[in-house]
C-alpha positions as CSV (number, residue, x, y, z in Angstrom):
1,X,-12.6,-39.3,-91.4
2,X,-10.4,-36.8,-93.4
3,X,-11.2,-32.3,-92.2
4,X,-12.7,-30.5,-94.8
5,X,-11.6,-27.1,-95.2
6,X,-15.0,-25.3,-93.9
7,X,-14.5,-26.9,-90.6
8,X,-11.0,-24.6,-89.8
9,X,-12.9,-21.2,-90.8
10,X,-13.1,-20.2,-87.4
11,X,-9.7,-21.2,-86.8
12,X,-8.2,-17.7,-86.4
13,X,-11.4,-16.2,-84.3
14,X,-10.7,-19.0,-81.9
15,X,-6.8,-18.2,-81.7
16,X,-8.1,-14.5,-81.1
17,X,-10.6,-15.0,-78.2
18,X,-8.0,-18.0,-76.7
19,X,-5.3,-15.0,-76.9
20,X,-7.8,-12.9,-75.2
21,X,-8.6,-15.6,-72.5
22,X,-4.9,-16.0,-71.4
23,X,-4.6,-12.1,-71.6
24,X,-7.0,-11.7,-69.2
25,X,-6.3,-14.9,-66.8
26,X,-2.9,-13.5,-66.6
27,X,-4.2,-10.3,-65.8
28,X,-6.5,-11.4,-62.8
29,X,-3.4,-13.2,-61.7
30,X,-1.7,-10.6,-61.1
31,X,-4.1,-8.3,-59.3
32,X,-4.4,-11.9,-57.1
33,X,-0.8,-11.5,-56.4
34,X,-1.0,-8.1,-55.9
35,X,-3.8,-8.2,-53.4
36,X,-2.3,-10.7,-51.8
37,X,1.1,-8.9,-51.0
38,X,-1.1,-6.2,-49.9
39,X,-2.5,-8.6,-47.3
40,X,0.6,-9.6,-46.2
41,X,2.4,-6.3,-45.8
42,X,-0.5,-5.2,-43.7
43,X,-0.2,-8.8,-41.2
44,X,3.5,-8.4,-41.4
45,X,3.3,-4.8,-39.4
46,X,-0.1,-5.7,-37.2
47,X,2.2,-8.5,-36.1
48,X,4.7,-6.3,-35.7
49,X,3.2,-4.1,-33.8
50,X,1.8,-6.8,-31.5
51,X,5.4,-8.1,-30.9
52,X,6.4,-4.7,-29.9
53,X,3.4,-4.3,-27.6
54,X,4.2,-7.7,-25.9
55,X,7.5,-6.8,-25.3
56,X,6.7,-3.3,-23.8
57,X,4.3,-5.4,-21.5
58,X,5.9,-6.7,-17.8
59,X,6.1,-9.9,-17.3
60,X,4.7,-11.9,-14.9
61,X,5.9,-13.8,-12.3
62,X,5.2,-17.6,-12.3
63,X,6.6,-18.0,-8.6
64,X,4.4,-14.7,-6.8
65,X,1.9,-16.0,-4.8
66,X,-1.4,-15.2,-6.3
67,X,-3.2,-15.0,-3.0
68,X,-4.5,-12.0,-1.7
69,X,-2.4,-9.9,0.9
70,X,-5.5,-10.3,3.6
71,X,-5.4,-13.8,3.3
72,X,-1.5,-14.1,3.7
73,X,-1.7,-12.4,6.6
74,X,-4.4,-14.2,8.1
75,X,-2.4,-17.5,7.3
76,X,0.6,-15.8,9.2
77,X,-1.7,-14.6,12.2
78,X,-3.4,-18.1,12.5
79,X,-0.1,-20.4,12.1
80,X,2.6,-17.9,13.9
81,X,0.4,-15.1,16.2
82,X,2.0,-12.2,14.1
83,X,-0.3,-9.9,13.7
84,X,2.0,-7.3,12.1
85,X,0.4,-8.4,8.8
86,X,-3.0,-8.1,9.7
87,X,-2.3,-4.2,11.6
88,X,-0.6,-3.1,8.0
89,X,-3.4,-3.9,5.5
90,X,-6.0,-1.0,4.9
91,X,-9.0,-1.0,6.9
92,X,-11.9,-2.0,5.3
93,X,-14.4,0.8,4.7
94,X,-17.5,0.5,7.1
95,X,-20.9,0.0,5.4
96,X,-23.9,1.3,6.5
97,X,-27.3,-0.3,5.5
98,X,-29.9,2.4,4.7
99,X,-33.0,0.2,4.0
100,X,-35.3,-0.6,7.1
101,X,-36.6,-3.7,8.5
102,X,-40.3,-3.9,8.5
103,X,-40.8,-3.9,12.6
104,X,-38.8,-0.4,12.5
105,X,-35.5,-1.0,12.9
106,X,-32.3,-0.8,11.2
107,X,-30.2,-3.1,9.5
């Protein structure tokens, strides 16, 4: 089959909008990119700013004993009879119960 001559008429309408198309892919690719960068500038200093955070932060220690001071003591009191450990914690605060039984008296 040989190309007649009416079917290229088009021919520089579709060169146009093909210019046109890669005009405006190339475009949105580089608003991508540019949004993108964006993006990355603003994780770069959150990241940042969380390094520095972490590092302003105290470490902990992996060899304190995380049990309570009351309980260390009572461990010390029931294994050695010191009671030094048990005199130097804070008294616990007394409560009181306000609320009445229901034969009169008080809790």
């Amino acid at each position: 089959m040989t190309a007649s001559p009416d079917q290229f008429r088009d021919a520089p309408d579709l060169t146009a909008a093909v210019a046109d198309l890669a005009r405006d892919v190339g475009g949105f690719a580089t608003e991508i990119r540019r949004d993108l960068s964006a993006r990355d500038d603003r994780i770069e200093r959150r990241l940042s700013d969380l390094e520095r955070a972490s590092a302003d932060a105290p470490t902990l220690s992996r060899g304190a004993d995380p049990r309570a001071p009351h309980a260390k003591a009572m461990e010390r009191y029931l294994r050695q009879g010191d009671e030094d450990g048990l005199k130097s914690l804070p008294a616990a605060p007394e409560t009181k119960a306000l609320s009445v039984v229901a034969d009169g008296g008080y809790l």
